[in-house]
N, C-alpha and C positions, 0 to 999 in steps of 0.2 A: 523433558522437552519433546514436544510432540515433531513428528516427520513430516515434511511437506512434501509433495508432487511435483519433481521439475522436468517431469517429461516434454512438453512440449519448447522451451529453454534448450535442455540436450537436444532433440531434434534439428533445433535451427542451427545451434553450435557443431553439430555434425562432428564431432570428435576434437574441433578445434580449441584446446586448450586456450590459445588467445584470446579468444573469442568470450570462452566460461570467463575467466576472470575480467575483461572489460565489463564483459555484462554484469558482476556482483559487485564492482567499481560505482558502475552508472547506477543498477536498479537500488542497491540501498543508500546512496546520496537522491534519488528522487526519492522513494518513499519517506526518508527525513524532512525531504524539502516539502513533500505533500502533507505531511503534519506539521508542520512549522506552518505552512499557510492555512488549515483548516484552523489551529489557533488562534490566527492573524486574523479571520474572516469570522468568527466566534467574538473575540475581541472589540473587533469596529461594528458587529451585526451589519458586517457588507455582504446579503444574501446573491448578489450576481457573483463574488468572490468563489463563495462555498460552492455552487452551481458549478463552477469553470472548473476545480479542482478536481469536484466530484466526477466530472466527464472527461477530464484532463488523465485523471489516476485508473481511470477504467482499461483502457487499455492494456497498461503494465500488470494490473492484477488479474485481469485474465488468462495474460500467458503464464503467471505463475498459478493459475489453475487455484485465486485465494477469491472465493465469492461470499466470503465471511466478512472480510475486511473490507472490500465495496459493498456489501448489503450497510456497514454502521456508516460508514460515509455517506453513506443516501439516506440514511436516519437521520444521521443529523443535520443534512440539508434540509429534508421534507417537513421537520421542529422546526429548522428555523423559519421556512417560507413560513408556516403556522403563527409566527410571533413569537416560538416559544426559543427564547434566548437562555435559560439556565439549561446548560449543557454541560456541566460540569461531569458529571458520572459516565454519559454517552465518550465524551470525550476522552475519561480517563482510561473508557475500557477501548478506544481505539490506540489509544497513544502504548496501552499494551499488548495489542495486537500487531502493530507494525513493529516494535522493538522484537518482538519475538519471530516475523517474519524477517527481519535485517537480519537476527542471530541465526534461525533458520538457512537463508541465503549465504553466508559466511563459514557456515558447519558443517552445512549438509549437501550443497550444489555439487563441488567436484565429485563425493563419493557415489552420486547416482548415476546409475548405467544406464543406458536408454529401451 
């Protein structure tokens, strides 16, 4: 399992333990819910869908310092606006990128100091 960066996370949490775990509460039920939509939108080939996630999920992955996981996101947007709907592989290697980023968040957030 590789280590992620949650420097800028602790920062804002400023030591407050309530705060770390609201946040691994909220951020790994969004990143779920942002692949369960990119599916959704893959699914219908509703490209306004994938667009609104793709800029919707930027946010949250910034501050987790993950520009891996927004670069496939925008790949697979920029396929779709293309016409190009078999997305299957793109997809499968997002859908194991967030799993491992939620495991990430759940394993690794309280142990890092800032």
């Amino acid at each position: 399992m590789t280590s992620t960066n949650f420097s800028q996370v602790l920062q804002l949490g400023e030591g407050d333990e309530a705060f770390i775990n609201t946040f691994i509460e909220q951020s790994t039920g969004e990143l779920a819910n942002y692949l369960s939509c990119i599916k959704e939108g893959i699914e219908t080939k509703n490209l306004y869908w994938l667009n609104f996630i793709k800029h919707k999920s930027k946010t949250l992955l910034e501050l987790l310092s993950d520009e891996m996981t927004s670069k496939k996101i925008s790949t697979i947007s920029e396929l779709a606006s293309q016409g190009q709907w078999e997305l299957d592989h793109q997809l499968e290697s997002l859908e194991k990128e967030i799993y491992q980023l939620i495991e990430n968040i759940k394993t690794q957030l309280q142990t890092q100091e800032v």
